[in-house]
N, CA, C and O of each residue as an XYZ file, in Angstrom:
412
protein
N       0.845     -1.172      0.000
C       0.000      0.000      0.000
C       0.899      1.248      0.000
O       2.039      1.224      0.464
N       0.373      2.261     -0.504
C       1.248      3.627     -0.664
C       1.901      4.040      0.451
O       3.080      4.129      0.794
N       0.373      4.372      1.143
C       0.631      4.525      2.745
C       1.977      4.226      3.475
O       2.976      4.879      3.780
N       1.594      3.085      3.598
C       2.956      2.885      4.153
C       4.091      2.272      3.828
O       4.916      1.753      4.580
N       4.091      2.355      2.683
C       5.705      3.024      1.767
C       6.025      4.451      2.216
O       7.226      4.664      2.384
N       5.293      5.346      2.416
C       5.306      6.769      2.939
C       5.176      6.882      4.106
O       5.368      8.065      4.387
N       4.899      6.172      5.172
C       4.910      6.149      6.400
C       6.220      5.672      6.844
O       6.751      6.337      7.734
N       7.123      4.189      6.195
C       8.037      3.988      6.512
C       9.441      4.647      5.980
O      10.548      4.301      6.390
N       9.154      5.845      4.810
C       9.958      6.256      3.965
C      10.357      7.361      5.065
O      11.530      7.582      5.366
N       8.921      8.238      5.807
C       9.198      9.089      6.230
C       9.381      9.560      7.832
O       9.580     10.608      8.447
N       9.185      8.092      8.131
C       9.498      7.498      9.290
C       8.183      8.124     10.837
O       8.242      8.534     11.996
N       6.892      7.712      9.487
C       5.863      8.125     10.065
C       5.003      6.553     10.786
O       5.117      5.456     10.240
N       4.378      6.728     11.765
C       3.595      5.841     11.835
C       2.571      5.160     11.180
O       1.568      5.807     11.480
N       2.112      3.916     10.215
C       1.309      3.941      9.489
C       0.177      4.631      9.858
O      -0.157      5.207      8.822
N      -0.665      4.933     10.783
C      -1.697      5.179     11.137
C      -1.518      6.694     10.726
O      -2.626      7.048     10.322
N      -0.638      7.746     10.643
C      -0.337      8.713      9.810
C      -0.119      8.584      8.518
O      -0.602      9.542      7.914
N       0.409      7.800      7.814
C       0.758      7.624      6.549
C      -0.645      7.528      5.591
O      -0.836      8.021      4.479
N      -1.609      6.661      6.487
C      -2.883      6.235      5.818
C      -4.088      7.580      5.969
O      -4.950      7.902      5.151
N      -3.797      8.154      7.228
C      -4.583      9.168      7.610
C      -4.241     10.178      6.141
O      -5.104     10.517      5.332
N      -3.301     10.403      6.092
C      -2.905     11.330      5.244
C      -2.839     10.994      3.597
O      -2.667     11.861      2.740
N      -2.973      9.870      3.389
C      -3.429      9.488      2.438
C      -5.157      9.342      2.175
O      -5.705      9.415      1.075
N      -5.531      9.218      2.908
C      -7.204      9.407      2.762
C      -7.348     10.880      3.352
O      -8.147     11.161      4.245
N      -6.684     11.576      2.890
C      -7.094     13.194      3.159
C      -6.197     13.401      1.934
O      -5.503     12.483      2.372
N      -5.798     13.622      1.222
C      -4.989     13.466     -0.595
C      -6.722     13.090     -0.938
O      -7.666     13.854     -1.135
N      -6.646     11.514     -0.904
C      -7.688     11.473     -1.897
C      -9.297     12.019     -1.612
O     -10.160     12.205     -2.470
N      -9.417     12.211     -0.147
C     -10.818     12.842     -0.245
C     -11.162     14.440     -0.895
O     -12.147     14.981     -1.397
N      -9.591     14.886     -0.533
C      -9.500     16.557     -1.266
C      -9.148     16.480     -2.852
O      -9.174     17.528     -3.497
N      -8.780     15.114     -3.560
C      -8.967     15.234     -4.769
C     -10.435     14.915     -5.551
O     -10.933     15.197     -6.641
N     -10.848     14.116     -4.277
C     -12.262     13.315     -4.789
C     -13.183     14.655     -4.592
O     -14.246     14.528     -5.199
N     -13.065     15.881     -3.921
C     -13.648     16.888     -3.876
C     -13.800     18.073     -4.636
O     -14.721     18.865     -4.831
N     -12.278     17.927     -5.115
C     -12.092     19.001     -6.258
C     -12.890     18.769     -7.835
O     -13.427     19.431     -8.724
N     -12.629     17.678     -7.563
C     -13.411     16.813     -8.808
C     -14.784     17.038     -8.929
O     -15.289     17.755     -9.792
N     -15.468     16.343     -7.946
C     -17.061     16.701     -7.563
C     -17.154     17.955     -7.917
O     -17.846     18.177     -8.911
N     -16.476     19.159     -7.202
C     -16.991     20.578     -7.192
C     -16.841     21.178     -8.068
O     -17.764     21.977     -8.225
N     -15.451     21.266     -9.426
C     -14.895     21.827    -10.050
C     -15.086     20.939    -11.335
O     -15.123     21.492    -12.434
N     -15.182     19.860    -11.246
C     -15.492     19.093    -12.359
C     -14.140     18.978    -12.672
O     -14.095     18.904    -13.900
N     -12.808     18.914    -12.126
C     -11.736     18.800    -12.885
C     -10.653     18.477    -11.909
O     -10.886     19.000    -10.819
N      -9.963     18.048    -11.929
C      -8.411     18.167    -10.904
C      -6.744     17.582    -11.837
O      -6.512     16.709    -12.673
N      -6.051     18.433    -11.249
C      -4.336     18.306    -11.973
C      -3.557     17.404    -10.625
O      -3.572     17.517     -9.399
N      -3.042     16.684    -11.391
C      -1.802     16.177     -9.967
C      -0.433     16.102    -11.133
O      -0.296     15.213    -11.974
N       0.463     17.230    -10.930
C       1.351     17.212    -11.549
C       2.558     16.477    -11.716
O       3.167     16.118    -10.708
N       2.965     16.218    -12.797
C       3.463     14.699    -12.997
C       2.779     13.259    -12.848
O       3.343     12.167    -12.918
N       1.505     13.512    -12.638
C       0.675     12.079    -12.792
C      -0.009     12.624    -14.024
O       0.608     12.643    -15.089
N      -1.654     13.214    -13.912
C      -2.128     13.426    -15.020
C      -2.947     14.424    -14.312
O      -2.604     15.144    -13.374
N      -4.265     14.342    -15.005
C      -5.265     15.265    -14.904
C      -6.624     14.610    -14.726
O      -6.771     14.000    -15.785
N      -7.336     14.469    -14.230
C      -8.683     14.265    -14.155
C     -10.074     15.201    -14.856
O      -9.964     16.426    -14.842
N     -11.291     14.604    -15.423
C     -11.912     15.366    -15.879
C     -13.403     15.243    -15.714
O     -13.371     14.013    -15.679
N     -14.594     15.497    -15.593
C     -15.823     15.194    -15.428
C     -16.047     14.823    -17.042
O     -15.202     15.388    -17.737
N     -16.764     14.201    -17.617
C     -16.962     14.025    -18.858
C     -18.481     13.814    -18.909
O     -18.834     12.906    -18.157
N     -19.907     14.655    -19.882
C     -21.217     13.648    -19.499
C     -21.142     13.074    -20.809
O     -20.749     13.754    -21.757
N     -21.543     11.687    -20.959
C     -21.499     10.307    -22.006
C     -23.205     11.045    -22.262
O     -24.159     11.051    -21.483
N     -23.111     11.489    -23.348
C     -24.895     11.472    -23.750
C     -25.909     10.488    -23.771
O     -25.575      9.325    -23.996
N     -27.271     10.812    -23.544
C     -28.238      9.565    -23.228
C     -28.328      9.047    -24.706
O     -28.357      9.914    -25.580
N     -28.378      7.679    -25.098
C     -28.777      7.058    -26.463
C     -29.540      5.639    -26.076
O     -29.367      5.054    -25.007
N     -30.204      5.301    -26.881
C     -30.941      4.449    -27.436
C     -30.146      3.167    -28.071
O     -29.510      3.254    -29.121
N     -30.270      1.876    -27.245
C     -29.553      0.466    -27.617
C     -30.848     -0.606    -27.956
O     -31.995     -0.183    -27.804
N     -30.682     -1.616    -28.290
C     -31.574     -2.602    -28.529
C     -31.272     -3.854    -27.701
O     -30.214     -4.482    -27.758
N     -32.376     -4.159    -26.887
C     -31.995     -5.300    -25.656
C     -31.761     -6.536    -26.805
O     -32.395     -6.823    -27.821
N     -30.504     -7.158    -26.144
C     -29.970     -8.333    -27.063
C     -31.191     -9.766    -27.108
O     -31.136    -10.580    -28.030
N     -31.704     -9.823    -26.553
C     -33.093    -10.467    -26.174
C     -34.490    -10.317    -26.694
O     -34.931    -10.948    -27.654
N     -35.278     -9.271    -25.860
C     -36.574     -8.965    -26.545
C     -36.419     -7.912    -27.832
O     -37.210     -7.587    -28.718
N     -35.099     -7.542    -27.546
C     -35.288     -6.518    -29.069
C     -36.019     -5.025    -29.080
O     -36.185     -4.088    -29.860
N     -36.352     -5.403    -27.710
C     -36.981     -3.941    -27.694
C     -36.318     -2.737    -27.295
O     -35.595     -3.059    -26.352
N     -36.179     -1.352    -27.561
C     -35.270     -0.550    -27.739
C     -35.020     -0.183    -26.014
O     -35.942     -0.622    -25.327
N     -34.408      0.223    -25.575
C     -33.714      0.923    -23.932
C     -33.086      1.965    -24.034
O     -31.926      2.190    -24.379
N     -34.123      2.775    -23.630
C     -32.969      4.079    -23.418
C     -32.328      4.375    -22.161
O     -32.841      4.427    -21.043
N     -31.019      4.577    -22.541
C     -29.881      4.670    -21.479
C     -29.866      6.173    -21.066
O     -29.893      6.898    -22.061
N     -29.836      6.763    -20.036
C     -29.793      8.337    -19.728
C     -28.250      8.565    -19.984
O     -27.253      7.855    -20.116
N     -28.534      9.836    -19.986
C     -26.522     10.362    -19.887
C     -26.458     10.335    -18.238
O     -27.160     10.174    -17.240
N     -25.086     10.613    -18.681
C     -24.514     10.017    -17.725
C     -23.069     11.073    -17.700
O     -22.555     11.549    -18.713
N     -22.683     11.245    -16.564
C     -21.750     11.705    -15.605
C     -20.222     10.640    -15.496
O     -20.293      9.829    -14.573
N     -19.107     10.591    -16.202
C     -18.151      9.299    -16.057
C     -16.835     10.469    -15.859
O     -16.959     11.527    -16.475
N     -15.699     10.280    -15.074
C     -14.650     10.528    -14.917
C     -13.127     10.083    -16.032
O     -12.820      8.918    -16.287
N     -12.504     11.091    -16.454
C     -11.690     10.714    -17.397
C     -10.454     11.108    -17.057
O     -10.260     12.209    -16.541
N      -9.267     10.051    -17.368
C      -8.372     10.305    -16.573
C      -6.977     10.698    -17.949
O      -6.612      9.671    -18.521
N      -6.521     11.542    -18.265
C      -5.447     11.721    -18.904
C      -3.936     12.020    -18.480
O      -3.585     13.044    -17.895
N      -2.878     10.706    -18.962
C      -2.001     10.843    -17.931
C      -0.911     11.748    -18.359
O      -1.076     12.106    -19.525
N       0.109     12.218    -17.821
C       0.939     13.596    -17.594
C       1.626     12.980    -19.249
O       1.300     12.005    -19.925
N       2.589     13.958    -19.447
C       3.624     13.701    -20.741
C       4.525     12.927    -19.770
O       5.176     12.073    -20.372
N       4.764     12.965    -18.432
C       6.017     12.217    -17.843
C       5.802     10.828    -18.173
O       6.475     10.167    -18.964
N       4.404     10.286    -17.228
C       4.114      9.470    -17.477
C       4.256      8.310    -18.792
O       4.806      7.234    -19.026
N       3.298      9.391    -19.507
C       3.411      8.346    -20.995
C       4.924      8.464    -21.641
O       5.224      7.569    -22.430
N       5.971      9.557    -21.361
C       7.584      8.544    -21.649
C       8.215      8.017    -21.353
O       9.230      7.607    -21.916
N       7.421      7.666    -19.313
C       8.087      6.578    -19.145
C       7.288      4.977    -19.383
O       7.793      3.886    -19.118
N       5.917      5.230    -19.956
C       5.137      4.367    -19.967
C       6.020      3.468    -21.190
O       6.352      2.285    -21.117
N       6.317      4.581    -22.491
C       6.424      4.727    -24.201
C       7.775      5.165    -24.334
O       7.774      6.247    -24.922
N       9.445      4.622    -23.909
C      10.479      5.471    -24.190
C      10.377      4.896    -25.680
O      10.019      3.857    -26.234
N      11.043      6.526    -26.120
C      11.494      6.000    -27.792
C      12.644      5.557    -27.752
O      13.579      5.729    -26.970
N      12.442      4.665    -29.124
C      14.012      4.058    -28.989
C      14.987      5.404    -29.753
O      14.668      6.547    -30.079
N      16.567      4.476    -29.858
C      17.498      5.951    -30.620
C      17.274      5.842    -32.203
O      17.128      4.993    -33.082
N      17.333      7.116    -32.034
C      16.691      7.156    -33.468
C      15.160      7.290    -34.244
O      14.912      7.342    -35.449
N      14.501      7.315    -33.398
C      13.129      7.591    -33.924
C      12.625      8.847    -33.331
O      11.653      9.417    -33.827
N      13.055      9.166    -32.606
C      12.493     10.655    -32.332
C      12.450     11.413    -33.180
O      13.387     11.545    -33.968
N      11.159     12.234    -33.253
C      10.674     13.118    -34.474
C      11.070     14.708    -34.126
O      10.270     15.390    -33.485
N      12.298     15.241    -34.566
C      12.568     16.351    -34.639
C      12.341     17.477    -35.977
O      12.075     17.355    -37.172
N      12.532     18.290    -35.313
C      12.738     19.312    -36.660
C      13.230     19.085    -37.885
O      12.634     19.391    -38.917
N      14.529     18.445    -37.827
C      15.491     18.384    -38.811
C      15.234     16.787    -39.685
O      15.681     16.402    -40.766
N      14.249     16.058    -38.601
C      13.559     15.198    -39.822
C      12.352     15.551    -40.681
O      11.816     14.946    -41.609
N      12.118     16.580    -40.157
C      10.451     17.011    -41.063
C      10.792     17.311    -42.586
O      11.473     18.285    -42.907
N      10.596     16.969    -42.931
C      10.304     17.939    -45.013
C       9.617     18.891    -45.147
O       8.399     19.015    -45.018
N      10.724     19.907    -45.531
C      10.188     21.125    -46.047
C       9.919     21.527    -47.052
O      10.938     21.611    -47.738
N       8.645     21.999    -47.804
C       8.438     22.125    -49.371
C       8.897     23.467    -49.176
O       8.684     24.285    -48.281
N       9.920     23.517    -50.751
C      10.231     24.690    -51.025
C       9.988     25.127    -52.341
O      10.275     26.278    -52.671
């Protein structure tokens, strides 16, 4: 658990480590709710997203269901992240001096 990787890192008692970790996430789980949005820099970003209500066909009776919209959370992760998720190898990095220029 995070917690107390951070409790023993920082030579806290778990019962602090966890406290303080469920106060992180209840003040992110809040910002979210209220603001519809939250940043944690170097992780990613969070976003409220509403999925519009549409119309499916029950795989069964066939008869149509409409689904309401809906309220879903979207999570996009930092640029750190995805290069350490995605390193390029040498040589493929897309610079300037590989682009083509029409002249």
């Amino acid at each position: 658990m995070i917690a107390d990787i951070i409790s023993k890192e920082l030579g806290l008692p778990q019962r602090t480590g966890r406290q303080f970790m469920q106060r992180v996430i209840d003040m992110l789980s809040d910002d979210i709710v209220f603001t519809g949005s939250s940043k944690l820099r170097g992780l990613g970003s969070f976003a409220v997203k509403t999925r519009a209500a549409t119309t499916t066909t029950h795989p069964t009776t066939g008869n149509p269901v409409h689904i309401p919209e809906k309220k879903v959370l979207h999570f996009k992760t930092s640029l750190q992240i995805r290069r350490r998720l995605n390193p390029s190898k040498p040589g493929t990095e897309k610079t300037a001096k590989n682009k083509k220029t029409s002249a």
